[in-house]
PyMOL commands that place a pseudoatom at each C-alpha (Angstrom):
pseudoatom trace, name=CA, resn=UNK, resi=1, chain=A, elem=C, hetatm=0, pos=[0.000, 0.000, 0.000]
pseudoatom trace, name=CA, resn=UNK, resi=2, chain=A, elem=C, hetatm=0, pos=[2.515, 2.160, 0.937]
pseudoatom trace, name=CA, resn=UNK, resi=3, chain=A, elem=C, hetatm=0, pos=[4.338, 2.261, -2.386]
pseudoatom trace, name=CA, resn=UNK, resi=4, chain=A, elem=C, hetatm=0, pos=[0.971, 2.838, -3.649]
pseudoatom trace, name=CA, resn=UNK, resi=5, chain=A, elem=C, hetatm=0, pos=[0.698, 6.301, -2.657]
pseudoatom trace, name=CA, resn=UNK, resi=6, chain=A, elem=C, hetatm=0, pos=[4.622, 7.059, -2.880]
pseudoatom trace, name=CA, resn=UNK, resi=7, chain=A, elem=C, hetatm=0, pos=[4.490, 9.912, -6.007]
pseudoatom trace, name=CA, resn=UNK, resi=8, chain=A, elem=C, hetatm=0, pos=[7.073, 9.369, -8.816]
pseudoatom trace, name=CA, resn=UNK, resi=9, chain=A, elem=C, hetatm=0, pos=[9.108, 12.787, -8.618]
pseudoatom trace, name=CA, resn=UNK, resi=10, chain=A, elem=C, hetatm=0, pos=[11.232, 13.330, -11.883]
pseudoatom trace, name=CA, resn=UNK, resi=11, chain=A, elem=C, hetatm=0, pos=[14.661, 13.869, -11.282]
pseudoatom trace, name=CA, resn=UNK, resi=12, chain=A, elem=C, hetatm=0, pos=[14.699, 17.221, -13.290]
pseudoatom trace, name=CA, resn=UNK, resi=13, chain=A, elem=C, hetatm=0, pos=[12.780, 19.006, -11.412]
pseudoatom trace, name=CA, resn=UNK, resi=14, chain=A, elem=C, hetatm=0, pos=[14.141, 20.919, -8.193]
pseudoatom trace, name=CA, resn=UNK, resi=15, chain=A, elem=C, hetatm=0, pos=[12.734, 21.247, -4.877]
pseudoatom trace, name=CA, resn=UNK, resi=16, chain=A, elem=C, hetatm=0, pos=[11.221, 24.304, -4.556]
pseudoatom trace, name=CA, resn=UNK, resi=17, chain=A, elem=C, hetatm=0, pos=[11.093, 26.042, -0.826]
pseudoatom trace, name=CA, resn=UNK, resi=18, chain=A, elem=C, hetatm=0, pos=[8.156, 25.641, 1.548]
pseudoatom trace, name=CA, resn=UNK, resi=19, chain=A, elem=C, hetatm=0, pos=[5.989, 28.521, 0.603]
pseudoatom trace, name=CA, resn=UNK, resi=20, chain=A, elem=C, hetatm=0, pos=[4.769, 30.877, 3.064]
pseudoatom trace, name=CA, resn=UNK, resi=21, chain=A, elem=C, hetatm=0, pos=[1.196, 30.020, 3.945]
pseudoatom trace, name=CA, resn=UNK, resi=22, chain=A, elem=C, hetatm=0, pos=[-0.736, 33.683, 3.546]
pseudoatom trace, name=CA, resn=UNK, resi=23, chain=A, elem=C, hetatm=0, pos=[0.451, 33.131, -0.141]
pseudoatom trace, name=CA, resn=UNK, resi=24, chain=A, elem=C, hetatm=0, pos=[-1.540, 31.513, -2.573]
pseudoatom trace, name=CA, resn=UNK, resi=25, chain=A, elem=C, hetatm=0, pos=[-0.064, 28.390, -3.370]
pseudoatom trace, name=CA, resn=UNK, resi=26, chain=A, elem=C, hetatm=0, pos=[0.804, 28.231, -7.517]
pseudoatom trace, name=CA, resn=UNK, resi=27, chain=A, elem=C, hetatm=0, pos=[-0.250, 25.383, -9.575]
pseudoatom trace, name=CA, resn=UNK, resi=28, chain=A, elem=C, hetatm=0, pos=[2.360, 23.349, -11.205]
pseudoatom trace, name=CA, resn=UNK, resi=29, chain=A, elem=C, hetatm=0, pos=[2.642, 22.052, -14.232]
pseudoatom trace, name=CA, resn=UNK, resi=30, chain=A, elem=C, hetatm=0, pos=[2.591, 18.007, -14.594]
pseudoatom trace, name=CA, resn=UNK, resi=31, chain=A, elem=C, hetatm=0, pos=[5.433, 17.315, -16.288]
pseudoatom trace, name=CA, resn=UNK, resi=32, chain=A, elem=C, hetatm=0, pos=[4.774, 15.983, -20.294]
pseudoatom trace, name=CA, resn=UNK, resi=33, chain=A, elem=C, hetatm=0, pos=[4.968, 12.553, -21.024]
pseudoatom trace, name=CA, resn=UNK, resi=34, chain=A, elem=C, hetatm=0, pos=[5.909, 11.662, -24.278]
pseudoatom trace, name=CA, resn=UNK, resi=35, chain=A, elem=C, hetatm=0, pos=[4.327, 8.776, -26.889]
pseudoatom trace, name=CA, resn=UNK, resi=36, chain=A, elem=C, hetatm=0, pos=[7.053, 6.522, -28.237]
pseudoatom trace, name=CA, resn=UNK, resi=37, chain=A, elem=C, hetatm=0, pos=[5.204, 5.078, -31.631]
pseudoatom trace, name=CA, resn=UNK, resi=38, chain=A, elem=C, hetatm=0, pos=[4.307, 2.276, -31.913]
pseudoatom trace, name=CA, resn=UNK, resi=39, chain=A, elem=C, hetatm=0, pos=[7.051, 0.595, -34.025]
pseudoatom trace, name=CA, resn=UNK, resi=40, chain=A, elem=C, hetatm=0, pos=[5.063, -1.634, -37.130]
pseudoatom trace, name=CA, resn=UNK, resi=41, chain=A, elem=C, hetatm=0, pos=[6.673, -4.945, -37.138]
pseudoatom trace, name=CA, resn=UNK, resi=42, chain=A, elem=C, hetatm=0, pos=[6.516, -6.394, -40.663]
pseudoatom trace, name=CA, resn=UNK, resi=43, chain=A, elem=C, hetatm=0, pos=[5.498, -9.878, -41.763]
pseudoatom trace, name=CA, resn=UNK, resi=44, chain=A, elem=C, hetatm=0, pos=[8.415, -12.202, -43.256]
pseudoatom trace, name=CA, resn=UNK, resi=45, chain=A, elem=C, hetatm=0, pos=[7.975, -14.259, -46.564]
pseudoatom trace, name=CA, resn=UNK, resi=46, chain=A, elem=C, hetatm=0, pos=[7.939, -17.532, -44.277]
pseudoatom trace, name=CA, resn=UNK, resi=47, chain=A, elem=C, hetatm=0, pos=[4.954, -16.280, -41.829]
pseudoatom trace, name=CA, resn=UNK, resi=48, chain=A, elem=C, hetatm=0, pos=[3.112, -14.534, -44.724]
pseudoatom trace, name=CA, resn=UNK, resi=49, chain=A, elem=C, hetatm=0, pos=[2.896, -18.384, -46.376]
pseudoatom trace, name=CA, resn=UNK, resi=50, chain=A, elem=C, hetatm=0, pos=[2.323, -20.315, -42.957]
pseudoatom trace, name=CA, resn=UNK, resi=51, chain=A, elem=C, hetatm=0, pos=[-0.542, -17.888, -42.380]
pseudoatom trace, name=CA, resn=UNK, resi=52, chain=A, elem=C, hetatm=0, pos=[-1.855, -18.017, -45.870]
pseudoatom trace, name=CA, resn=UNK, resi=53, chain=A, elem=C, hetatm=0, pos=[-1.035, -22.340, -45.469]
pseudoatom trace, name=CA, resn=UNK, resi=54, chain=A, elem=C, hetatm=0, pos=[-3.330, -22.199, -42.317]
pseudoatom trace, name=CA, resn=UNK, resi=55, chain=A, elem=C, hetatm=0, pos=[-5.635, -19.911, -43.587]
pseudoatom trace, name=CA, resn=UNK, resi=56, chain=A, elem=C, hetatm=0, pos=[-6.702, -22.261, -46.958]
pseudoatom trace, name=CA, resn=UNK, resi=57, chain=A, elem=C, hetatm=0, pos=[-6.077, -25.343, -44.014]
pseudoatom trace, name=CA, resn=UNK, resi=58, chain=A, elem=C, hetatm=0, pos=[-9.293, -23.571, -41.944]
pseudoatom trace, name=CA, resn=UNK, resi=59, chain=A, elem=C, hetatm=0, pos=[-10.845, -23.430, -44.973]
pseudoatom trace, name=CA, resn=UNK, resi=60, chain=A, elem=C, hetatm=0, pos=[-10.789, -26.410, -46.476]
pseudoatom trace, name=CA, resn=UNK, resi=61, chain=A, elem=C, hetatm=0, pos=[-11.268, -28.137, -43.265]
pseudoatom trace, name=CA, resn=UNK, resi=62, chain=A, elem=C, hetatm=0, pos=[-14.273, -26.377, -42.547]
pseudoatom trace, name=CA, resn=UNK, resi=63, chain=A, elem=C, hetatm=0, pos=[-15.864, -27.083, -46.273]
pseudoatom trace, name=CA, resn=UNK, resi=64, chain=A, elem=C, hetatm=0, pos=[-15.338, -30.856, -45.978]
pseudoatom trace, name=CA, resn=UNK, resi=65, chain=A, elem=C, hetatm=0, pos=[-17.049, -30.614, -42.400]
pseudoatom trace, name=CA, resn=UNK, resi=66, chain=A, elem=C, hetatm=0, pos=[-20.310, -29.387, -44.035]
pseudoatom trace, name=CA, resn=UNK, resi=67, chain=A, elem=C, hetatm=0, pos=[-19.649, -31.349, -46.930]
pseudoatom trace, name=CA, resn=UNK, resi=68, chain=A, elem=C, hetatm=0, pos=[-19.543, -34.569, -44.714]
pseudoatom trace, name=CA, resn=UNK, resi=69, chain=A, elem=C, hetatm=0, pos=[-22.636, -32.951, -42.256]
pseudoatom trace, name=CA, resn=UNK, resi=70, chain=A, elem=C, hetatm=0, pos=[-24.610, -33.124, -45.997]
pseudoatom trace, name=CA, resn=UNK, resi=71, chain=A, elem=C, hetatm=0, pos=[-23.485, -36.877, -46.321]
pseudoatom trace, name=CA, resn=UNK, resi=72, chain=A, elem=C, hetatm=0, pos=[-24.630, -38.006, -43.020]
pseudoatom trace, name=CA, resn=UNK, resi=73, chain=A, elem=C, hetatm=0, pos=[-28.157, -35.958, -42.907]
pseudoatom trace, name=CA, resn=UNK, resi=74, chain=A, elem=C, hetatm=0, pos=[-28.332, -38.135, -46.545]
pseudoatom trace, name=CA, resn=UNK, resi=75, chain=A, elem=C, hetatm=0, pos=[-27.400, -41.279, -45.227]
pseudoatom trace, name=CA, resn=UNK, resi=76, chain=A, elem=C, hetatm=0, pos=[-30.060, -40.892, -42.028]
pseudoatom trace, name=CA, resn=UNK, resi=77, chain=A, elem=C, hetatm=0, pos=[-31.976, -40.163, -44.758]
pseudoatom trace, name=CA, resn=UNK, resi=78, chain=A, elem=C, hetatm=0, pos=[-31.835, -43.269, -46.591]
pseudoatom trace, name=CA, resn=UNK, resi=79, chain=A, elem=C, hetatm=0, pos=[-31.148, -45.207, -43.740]
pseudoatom trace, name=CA, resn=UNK, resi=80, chain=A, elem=C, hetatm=0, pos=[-34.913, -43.813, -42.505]
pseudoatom trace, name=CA, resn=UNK, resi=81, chain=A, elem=C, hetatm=0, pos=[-36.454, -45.108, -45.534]
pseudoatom trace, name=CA, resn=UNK, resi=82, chain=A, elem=C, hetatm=0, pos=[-35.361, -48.623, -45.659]
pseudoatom trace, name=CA, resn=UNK, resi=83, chain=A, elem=C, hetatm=0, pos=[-36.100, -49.308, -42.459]
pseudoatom trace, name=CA, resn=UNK, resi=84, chain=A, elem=C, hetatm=0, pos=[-39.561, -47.992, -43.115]
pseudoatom trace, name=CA, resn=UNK, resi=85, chain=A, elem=C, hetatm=0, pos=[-39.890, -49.889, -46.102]
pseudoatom trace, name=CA, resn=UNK, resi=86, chain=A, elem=C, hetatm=0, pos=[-38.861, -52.870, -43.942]
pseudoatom trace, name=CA, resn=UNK, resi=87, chain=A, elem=C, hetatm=0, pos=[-41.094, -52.348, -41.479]
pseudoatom trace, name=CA, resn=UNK, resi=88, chain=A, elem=C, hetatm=0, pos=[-44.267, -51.564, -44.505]
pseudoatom trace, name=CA, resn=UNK, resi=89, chain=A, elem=C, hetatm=0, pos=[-42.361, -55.386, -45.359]
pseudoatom trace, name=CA, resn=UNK, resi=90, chain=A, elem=C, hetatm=0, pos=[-42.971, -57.423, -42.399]
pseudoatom trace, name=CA, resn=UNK, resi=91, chain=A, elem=C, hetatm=0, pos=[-46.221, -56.119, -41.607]
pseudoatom trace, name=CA, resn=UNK, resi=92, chain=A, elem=C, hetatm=0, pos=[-47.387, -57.282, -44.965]
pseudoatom trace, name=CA, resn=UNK, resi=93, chain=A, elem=C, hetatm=0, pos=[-45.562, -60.650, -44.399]
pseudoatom trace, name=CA, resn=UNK, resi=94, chain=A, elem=C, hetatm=0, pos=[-46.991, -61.138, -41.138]
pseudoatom trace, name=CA, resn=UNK, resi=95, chain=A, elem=C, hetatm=0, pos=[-50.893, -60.259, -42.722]
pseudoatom trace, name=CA, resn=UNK, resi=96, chain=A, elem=C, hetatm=0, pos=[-49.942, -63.163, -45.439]
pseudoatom trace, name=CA, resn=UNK, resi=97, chain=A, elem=C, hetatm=0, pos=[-48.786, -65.618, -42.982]
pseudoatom trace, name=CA, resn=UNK, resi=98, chain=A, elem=C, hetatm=0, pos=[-52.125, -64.963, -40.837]
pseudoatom trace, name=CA, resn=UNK, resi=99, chain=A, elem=C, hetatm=0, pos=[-54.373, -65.270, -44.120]
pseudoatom trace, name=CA, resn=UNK, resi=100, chain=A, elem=C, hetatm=0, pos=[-52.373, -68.383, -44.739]
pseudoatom trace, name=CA, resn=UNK, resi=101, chain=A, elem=C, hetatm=0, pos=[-52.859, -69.703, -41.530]
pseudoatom trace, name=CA, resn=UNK, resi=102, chain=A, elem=C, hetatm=0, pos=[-56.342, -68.910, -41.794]
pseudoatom trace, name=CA, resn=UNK, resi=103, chain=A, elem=C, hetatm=0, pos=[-56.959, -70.183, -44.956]
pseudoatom trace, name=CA, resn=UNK, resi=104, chain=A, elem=C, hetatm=0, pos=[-55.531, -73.703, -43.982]
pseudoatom trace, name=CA, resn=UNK, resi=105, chain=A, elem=C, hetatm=0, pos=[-56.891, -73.846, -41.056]
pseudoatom trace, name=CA, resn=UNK, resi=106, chain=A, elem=C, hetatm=0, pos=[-58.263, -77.921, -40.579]
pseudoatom trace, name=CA, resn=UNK, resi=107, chain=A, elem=C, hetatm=0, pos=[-61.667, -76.777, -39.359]
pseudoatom trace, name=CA, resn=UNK, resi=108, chain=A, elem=C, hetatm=0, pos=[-62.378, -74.972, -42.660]
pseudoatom trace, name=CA, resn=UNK, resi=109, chain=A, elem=C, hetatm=0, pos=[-61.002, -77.112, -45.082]
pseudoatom trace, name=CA, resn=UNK, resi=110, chain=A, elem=C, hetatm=0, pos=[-63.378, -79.829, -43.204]
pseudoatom trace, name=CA, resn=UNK, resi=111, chain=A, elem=C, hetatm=0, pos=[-66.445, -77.491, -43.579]
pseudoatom trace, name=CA, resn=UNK, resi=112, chain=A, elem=C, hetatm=0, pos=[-65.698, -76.390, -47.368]
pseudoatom trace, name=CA, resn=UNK, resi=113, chain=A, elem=C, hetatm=0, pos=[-65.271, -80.314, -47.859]
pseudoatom trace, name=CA, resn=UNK, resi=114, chain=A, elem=C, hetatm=0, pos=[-68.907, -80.988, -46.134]
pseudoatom trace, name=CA, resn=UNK, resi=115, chain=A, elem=C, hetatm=0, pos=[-70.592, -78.216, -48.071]
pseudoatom trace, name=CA, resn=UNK, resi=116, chain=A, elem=C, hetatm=0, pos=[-69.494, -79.417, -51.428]
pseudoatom trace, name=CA, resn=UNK, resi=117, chain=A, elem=C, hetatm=0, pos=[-70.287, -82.965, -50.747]
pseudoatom trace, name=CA, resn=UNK, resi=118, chain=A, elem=C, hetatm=0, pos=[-66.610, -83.736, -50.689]
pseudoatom trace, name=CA, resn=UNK, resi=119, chain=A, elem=C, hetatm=0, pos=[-63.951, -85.555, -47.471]
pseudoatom trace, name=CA, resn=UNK, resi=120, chain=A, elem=C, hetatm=0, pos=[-60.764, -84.586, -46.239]
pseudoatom trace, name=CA, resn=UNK, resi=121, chain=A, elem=C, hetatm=0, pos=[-58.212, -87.154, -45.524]
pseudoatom trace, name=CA, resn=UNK, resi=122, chain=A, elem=C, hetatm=0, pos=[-55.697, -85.459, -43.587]
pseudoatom trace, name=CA, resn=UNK, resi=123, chain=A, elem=C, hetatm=0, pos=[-52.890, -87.746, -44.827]
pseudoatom trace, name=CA, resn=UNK, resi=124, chain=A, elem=C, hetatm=0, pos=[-52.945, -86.408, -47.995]
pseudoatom trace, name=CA, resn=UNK, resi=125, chain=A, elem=C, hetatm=0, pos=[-53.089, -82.468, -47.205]
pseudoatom trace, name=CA, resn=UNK, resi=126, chain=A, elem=C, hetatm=0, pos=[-49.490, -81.044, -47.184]
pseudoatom trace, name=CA, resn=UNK, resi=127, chain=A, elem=C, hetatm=0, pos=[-48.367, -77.614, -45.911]
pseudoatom trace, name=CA, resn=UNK, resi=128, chain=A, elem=C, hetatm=0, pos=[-44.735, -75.883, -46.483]
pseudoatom trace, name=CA, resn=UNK, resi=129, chain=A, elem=C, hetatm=0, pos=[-43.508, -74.726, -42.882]
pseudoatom trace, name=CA, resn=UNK, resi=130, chain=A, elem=C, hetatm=0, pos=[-40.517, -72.497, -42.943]
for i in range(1, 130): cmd.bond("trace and resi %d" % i, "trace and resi %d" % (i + 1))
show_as sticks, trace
zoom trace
């Protein structure tokens, strides 16, 4: 803290006397500080190219990234539809395997036999079973 509130005097400038107090005390003049410029540090050849090297790098990195982000929303896509189209699939298998079932069921082959004047002999009905 204490260096803090220590005031930086400049060496230039004398010590003046204590003033006598009746007198109005005169303002002094900060002393000027001056502005160094700011000295512009050029590029060389070799950082010119690794920034221009990174710069198409960034690039082209970032076009393949939406270039593969358009490649996976299409293969979702697709993926999306055949498995609907599978699912459209075994529905429709499993509606044929119940009208199969249905259709050879024992009990109605046995009643379209009676009403036709016909018999069933069950020895010589065959099914195909997976």
């Amino acid at each position: 803290m204490v260096d803090n509130t220590a005031r930086a005097l400049d060496p230039q400038t004398t010590l003046q006397p204590q003033q006598n107090p009746k007198q109005a005390p005169k303002k002094q003049a900060a002393p000027s500080v001056q502005v160094q410029p700011q000295k512009h540090v050029a590029f060389s050849p070799v950082e010119r190219l690794l920034v221009c090297a990174i710069g198409v790098a960034v690039t082209a990195i970032a076009i393949l990234c939406l270039f593969a982000q358009f490649g996976l929303s299409g293969a979702r896509r697709t993926l999306q539809d055949t498995q609907e189209k599978i699912s459209q699939t075994s529905t429709q298998i499993d509606t044929y395997q119940q009208s199969v079932s249905e259709l050879s069921d024992s009990a109605r082959l046995t009643a379209f036999a009676k009403a036709h004047g016909l018999t069933v002999i069950e020895g010589s009905i065959k099914r195909a079973v997976k």
